[in-house]
Structure formats: structure tokens, C-alpha cells
Phi, psi and omega in degrees: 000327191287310214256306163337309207300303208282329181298304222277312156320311156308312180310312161281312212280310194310190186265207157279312157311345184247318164321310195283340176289335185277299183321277189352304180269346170273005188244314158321278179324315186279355157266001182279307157212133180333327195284323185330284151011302186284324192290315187288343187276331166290322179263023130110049199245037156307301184273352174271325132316317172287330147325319172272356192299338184284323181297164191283316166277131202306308191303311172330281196330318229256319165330298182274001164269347169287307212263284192303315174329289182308321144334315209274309172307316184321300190214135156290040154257298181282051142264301198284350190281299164314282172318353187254307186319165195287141165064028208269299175308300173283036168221342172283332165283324164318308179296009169267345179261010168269205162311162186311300204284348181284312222269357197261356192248319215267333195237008137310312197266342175284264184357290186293315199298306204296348180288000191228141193260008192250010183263267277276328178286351187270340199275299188310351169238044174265077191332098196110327223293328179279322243250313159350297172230040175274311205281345183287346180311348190227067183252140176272001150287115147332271243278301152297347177256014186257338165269308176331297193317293204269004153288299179319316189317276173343300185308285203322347182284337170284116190288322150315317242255271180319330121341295212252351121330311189283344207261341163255038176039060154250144172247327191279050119258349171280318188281325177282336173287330164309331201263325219211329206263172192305195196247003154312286203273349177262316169328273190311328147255008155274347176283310172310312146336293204281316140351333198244181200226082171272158140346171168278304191318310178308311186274287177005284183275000147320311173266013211259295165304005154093029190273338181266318162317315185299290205305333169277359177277326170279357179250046124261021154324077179315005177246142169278350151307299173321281224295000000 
């Protein structure tokens, strides 16, 4: 606790180069044991982390998302905790549009967070965070489009959420609320369809993905709104 205390001090006050060596022994400690974990969060060094999320260098950067990751599996205390700092979400969402290995530490770190259900409106009303991580899906790290996936997953109990996926020419949770959801939320995304201005490449895949089976089913509809 005594070498946390001085790390932590160090970590605002130092240069970079001594920054980036406290991360280093603070990332060591927090893979050693769980109680660490705990300790850091008792001193409160969440926000003095999230902090570094600002600096130019990547190696910091990619250090403390490393570090938060780790924070994040621990508990949904420290989930909610991480999400509640000022601007937390929106600098962890930056980091997804830098290089492959940042953004790949960054939609690592939405995944734990977006897994605690009282994160998800922070993560998902996050300014860019969907349009982000429609486009890391056709990322050549498996391993990252494969956490995009199961974040949007994550993402997806909100019909905003899904609205605003169908609006980045993403689909599949609109096309599964069309198909399965009440009759409010089937309304409400064939009205979105009909709002947007797709493409060709989009209806393509729209029809390719059973979007005219949903839609002729829905105008045998008995409500005339609906039709």
C-alpha cells in the first residue's frame, strides 16, 4: 500500500519517462494479485488514470487501458466507478480510432465495462463509440472485431442503441426487433428504414438478411399505421 501511495504521486507529478516505469510496476502489482486491484481503488486512483488517457504518448496510453482493463474485471464497483469520472468513456472511445494495438486495448476495456448493465447507457451515449465499433467489425485483429461484436452485443438491449447501429449501416439488431419485438419496436424500426437513405450496397444486404419477408409480414398487419 506504502509503494501505491508514492506511485500515485509520482504518476501526476513525473515526467514520461518516469511515468511510464510506475505504470509498468503498477501493472506488475495488479497482475500479482487481486488484493492489489482492491487497494488501488481504495486509493483512489481511478481518476488519476483516466487522466493519462489524455497524453500523446501511446505507450502511456496503451499502459493505463491495460491497467483499467484489469480494474474493470475485477467488480462492477470499479465498472461504475471508471464510468462516472468526468470524460472517461470519451477518451476510452478515442482510443479506439488510434492504432490497432490502442484501439484493441480500448474495445477490450468497453467489453468489461459494457458486461455491468448500469454502464451501458454511458458507454453506448458516447459520442462516435457505435460508428467505431461497426467499423472495428471488419478489423483484421480477429481478436478485436471479435470484442466490437460482443460489445454492440452488449449495446443492443437499447432500441436507441440499435437505431443508431442501423444508422452505420449496421443491421442485425434491427432486422432481429423487426422480426421478434412488440409491436411498438417493429413500428418503430420499419419507420427508421423508411427514414434513411439507403444505399444500394445496404439493400442488398437488407434483402439478402430476410428484410422483405419481415416487411411483408408486417403489412398483413391489422393495425393501419403499422401497414
Amino acid at each position: 500500500m506504502i509503494v501505491l501511495a508514492s506511485l500515485k504521486s509520482r504518476l501526476s507529478s513525473g515526467g514520461q519517462d518516469e511515468v511510464r516505469v510506475c505504470l509498468k510496476q503498477l501493472l506488475d502489482l495488479c497482475e500479482q494479485r487481486e488484493t492489489h486491484l482492491k487497494w488501488l481503488i481504495l486509493e483512489d486512483y481511478i481518476p488519476t488514470l483516466i487522466e493519462l488517457l489524455c497524453v500523446k504518448d501511446p505507450s502511456i496510453r496503451n499502459q493505463t487501458l491495460q491497467i483499467l482493463c484489469l480494474l474493470a474485471k475485477y467488480n462492477d464497483d470499479a465498472k461504475e466507478i471508471i464510468a462516472k469520472v468526468e470524460n472517461a468513456i470519451k477518451y476510452i472511445v478515442r482510443s479506439l480510432g488510434k492504432q490497432i494495438g490502442e484501439g484493441k486495448l480500448a474495445v477490450a476495456l468497453l467489453l468489461e465495462l459494457s458486461k455491468c448493465e448500469s454502464v451501458r447507457d454511458y458507454v453506448g451515449d458516447a459520442q462516435g463509440c457505435i460508428l467505431l465499433l461497426v467499423t472495428m467489425l471488419t478489423s483484421d485483429d480477429h481478436q478485436a472485431a471479435t470484442d466490437a461484436n460482443n460489445v454492440l452485443d452488449n449495446l443492443a438491449f437499447s432500441d436507441d442503441n440499435v437505431v443508431l447501429m442501423a444508422n452505420n449501416n449496421y443491421f442485425k439488431y434491427l432486422l432481429r426487433r423487426l422480426s421478434t419485438g412488440p409491436d411498438h419496436v417493429q413500428m418503430a424500426m420499419a419507420k427508421t428504414l423508411w427514414e434513411m437513405e439507403l444505399t444500394n450496397h445496404n439493400k442488398s444486404s437488407l434483402v439478402e438478411d430476410g428484410v422483405l419477408d419481415l416487411l411483408l409480414l408486417l403489412v398483413s398487419h391489422d393495425d393501419v399505421e403499422m401497414k
